[in-house]
N, C-alpha and C positions, 0 to 999 in steps of 0.2 A: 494384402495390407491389413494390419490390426487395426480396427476402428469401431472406434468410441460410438454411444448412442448418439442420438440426432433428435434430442427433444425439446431443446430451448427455443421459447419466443421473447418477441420483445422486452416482454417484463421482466423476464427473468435474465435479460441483459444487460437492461439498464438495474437492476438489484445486483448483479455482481460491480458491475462499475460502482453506479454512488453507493451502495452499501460498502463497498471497501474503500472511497475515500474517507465519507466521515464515519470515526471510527469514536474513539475517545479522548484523543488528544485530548483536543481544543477542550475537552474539560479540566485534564490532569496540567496542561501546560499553559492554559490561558492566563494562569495567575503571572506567569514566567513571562509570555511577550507583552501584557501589560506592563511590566516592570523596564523591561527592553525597548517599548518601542508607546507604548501607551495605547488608547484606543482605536485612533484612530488610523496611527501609524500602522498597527495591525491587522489594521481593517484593510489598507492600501497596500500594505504586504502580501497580501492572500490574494487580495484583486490583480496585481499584476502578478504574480506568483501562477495566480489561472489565465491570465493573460499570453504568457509564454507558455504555459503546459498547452494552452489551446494549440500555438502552434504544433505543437509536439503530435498534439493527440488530434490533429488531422490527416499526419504523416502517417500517422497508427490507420489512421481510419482507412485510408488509400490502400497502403501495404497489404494488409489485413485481409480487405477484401477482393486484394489478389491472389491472396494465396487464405485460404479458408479451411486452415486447418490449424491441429494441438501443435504448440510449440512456441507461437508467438514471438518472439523477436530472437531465438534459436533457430526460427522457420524465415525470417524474413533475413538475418546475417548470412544464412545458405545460400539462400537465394542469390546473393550479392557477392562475396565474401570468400564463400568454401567452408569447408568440414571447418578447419582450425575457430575462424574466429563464431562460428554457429557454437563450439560448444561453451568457448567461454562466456561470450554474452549468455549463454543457455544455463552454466553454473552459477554465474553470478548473480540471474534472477532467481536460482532457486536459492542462494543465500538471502534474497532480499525477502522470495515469498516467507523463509521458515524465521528469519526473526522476526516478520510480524505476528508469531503463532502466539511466540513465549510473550512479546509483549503485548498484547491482546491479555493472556492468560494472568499473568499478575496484574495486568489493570483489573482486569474482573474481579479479583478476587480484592483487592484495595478498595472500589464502588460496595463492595456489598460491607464492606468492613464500616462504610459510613453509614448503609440503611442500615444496619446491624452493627450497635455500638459494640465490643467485645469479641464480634465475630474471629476476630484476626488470630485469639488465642495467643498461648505464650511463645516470646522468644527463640525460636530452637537453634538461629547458627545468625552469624554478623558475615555480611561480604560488601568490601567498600566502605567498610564502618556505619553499613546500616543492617537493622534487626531482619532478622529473616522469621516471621511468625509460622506457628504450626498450622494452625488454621486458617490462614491464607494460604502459603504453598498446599495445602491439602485439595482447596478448591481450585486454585489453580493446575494440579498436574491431574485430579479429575477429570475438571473441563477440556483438557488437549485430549486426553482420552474419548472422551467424548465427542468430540468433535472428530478424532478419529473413525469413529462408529457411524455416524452422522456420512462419513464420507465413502466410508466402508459399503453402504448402503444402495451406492451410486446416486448419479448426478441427480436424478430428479427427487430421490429423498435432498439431496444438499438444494437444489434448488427451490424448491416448496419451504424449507426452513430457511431460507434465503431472502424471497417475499415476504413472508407474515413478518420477520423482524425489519427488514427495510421500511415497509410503509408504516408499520405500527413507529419506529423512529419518528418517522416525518410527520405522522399522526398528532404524535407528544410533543413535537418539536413545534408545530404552528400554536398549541396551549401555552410554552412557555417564554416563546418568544412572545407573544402576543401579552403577556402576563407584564414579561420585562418592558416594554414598549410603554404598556399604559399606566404603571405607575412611575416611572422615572423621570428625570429633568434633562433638559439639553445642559445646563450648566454643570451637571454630572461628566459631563466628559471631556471639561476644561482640568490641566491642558491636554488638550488632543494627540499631541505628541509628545514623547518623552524617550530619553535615552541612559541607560545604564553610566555610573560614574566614568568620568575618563572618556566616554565617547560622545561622538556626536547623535542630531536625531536622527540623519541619515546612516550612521551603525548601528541605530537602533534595530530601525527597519530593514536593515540590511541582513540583522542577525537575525528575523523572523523569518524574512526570506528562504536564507539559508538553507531552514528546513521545510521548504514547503514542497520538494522532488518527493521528499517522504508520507507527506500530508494529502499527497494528491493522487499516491501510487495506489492503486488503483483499478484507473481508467484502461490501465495497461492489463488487467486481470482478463478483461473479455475479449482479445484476441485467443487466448491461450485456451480460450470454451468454444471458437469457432468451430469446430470438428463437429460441436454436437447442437450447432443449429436446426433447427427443425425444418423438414423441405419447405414447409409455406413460408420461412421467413426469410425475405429479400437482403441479402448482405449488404445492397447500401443502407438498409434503413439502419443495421448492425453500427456501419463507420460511425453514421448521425449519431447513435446515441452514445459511441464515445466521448464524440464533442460535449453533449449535452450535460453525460456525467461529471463533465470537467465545469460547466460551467455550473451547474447548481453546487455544484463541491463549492467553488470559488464564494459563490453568492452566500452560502451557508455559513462557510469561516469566518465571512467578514461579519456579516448579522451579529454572529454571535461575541461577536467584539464589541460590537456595538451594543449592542441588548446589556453585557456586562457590563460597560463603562454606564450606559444610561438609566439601569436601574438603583443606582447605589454612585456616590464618590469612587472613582474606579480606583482613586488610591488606597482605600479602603481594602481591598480585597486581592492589590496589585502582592504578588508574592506569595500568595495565601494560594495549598491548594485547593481545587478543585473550586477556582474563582467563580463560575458562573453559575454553582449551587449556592457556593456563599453568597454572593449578589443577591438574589431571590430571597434568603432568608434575611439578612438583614433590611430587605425593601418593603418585605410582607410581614417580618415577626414569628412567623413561624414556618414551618417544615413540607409544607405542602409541594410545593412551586420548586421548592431546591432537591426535594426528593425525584418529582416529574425528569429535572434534569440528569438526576442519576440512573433512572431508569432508562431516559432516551441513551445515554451513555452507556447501558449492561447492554442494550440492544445492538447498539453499532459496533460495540466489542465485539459480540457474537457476530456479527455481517463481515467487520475484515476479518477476524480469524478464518470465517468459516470461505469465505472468497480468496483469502492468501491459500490456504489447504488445498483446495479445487487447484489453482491456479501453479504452483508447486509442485503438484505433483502430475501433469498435463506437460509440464516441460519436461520432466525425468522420463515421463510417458514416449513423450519424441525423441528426445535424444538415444534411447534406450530400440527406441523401433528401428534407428536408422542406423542401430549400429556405430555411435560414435559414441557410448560408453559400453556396459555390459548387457547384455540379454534380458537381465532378469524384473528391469523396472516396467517394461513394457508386457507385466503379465495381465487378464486381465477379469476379474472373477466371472467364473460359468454363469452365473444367474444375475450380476447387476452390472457386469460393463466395467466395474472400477479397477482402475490400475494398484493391483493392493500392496503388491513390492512396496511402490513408490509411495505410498499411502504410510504404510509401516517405514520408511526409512527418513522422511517431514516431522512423525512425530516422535520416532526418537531423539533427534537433534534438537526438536522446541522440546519435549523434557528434560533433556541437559539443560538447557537454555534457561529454562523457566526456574533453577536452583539458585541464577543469581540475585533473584528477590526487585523491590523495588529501586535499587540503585544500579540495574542493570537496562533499566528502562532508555537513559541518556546515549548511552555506545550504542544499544540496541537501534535509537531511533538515528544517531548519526552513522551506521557502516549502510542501515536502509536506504538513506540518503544517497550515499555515494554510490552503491549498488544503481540506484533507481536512474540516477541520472547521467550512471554509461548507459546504460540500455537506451534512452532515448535518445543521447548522441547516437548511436549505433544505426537506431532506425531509420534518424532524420536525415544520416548519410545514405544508407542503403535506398530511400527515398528517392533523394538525388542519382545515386548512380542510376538505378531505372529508370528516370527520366531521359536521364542520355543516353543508355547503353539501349533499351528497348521504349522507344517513343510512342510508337503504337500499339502498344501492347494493353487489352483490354482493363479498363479501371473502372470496376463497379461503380466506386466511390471516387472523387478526383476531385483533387484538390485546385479549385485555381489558384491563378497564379503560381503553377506549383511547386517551381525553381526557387523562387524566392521566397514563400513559406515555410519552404524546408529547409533552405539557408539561415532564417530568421529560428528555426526549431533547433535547429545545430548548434547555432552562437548561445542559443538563451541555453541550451542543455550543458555546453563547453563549461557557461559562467556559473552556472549552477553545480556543476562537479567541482569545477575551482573552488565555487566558494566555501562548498560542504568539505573539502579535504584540507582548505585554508584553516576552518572552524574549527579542525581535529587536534590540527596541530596549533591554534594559541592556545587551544583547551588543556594541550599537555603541560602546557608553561616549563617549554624546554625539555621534556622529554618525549619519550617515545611514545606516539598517542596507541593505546591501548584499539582504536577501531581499529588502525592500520596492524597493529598484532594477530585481532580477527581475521582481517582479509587475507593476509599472508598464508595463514594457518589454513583457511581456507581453501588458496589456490593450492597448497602442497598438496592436500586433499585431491584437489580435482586433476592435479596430475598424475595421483596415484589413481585413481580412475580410468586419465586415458590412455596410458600405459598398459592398465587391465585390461581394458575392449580393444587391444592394438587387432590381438587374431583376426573378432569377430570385423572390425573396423577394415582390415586388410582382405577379407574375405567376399567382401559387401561392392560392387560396383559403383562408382559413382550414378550408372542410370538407374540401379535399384533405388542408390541414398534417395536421389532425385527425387523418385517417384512413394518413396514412404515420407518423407521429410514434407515435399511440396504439395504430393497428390499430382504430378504431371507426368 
């Protein structure tokens, strides 16, 4: 069996989790569910938004650390399921991990284009009827490179650059939150709620919701790093700090809703982007406080990119071992351990990806959405079936009440794909939503795939798959 290093501990597993929840959004998009749903409705969007992921992401925690290895919910659909449905859920998160690269990669280079008035440069191509700048896509297809190298390097160079930018985030983040907090007014964030024309406040909230499978994903990264556990560290403490990442995620989103609407008139900056720089500047007068926030923002760019990357290419790593695509993702370099195939094949599709500029960012973050929240229906069944199918079968991690939090993780995941592929299609206003053209195009893709590894796939026994797939 091919296998990955074994040098992660705790931190650097909680740094793959919340460092790939909060990322940049909620700087680029905060001006958009303030307008949606207003502050506070925001704030209670994200709260129960980590409220339901929590169930999700206990079902993770359990599965996980029964099966403790690369692959992650490709590893656990096998388990349950069989070869077919392991590869799609298995494709579909590496659809989910590689659009997070490109959009990471134009947020960055959009953040730097505000500390550096000019940076963006000229004009070079329009797609979606927005400007596509030289000097942003420049920084942009850089930085995926780079981050390619980063990865190239293996895990404990990704990991190491993993840390210093997770906590340095959280470092800047208790400066400016605290910033926002002590000059603001509570009458700042009247009204509390708010809804876009035509709708109500609960569509307000509802459309914040929506995207929160995407804003939360994540937590689901550190399964997919189990393989390279380090032997002193205990895989329940692993499950725990999925939990954990989910709920600081939750805690973090809402704050920062808050902190926006209460430094400033939140109508003030409702629409506007990159709301909660603008907040700080108009609350201070100058640039300080709203830069702190761009920066904690280039940070957490860096965190999911660099944790989708890892995580992306760990599933093509599995699939690839166990013989249920081709041979060649699962190579894996002589001197750092890294899967480079799969490494080089994530960041060719985020450089495609990353040429649609910033109005590529919206399909970008809804086909995530829908991607993210099969995968935890997926789990939250496969959950369930082991509870019934094998009752006593050793669980690091266990979830009480198990039955029923895994039933409660399934309904919240069902209503969350509902509602992220409902959101596609009024978004089309009558036509063909443009994510659903992605996804399509996509699965063609991955069935010219499993039609390629049919030989090695027919060649492979189930108790071999068994036993590179599961480790049993």
């Amino acid at each position: 069996m091919t296998q990955l290093q074994k040098i992660l501990g705790p931190a650097q597993f909680f740094s793959v989790g919340f460092g790939s929840i909060v990322g940049v959004g909620w700087i680029v998009l905060m001006g958009s569910w303030l307008s949606q749903a207003g502050p506070m409705g925001t704030a209670v969007a994200f709260l129960l938004g980590g409220v339901l992921l929590t169930s999700v992401g206990v079902c993770y925690a359990e599965i996980m650390t029964m099966n403790p290895v690369a692959g992650g919910e490709a590893a656990f659909a096998y388990d349950v399921f069989g070869s077919r449905l392991a590869f799609i859920v298995g494709w579909i998160m590496v659809l989910f991990c590689i659009v997070v690269v490109p959009y990471i990669s134009i947020s960055l280079a959009w953040l730097l284009d505000l500390l550096v008035p000019g940076f963006a440069g000229p004009v070079l191509y329009r797609w979606g009827g927005a400007p596509v700048y030289a000097g942003s896509l420049a920084i942009s297809l850089v930085w995926t490179i780079w981050l390619a190298f980063v990865n190239y390097r293996g895990v404990r160079s990704a990991a190491k650059f993993q840390d210093l930018l997770t906590y340095g985030k959280l470092a800047i983040s208790v400066v400016f939150f605290g910033a926002g907090l002590l000059v603001g007014k509570v009458e700042n964030l009247e009204p509390m709620f708010s809804a876009p024309a035509g709708s109500s406040i609960l569509g307000g909230a509802i459309a914040v919701l929506a995207v929160t499978p995407w804003f939360f994903g994540g937590f689901n990264f550190i399964p997919q790093v189990m393989e390279e556990k380090s032997p002193g560290t205990p895989v329940s403490l692993v499950g725990r700090l999925v939990v954990l990442s989910i709920l600081v995620g939750a805690a973090y989103y809402a704050l920062a809703a808050i902190v926006t609407g209460f430094a400033v008139p939140w109508q003030e900056v409702a629409g506007k982007e990159m709301a909660p720089a603008a907040a700080l500047r108009l609350a201070y007068g100058h640039e300080f406080f709203s830069r702190l926030v761009l920066i904690a923002g280039i940070c957490g760019i860096i965190t999911v990119g660099n944790g989708a990357s890892i995580a992306a290419t760990r599933v093509l790593f599995a699939l690839s071992r166990a013989r249920l695509i081709s041979p060649p993702f699962d190579r894996l370099h002589p001197k750092y351990g890294s899967p480079v195939v799969a490494i080089g094949f994530v960041i060719s599709f985020a450089l495609v990806a990353t040429l649609l500029g910033r109005n590529g960012i919206v399909p970008i973050v809804n086909v995530g959405s829908t991607c993210s929240a099969f995968a935890y229906l997926i789990t939250c069944l496969a959950v369930l079936r082991l509870r019934q199918r094998e009752p006593d079968r050793p669980r690091p991690y266990r979830v009480p009440a198990g039955a029923l939090v895994a039933t409660l993780g399934a309904v919240a995941s069902a209503l969350l794909l509902a509602s992220s592929l409902y959101a596609q299609l009024e978004g089309a206003e009558g036509g063909f939503p443009l994510e659903w053209a992605v996804m399509l195009v996509w699965g063609g893709f991955g069935l010219g795939l499993w039609w390629w590894g049919r030989a090695g796939r027919e060649a492979t026994s189930e108790v071999e798959r068994r036993k590179v797939m599961l480790a049993s």
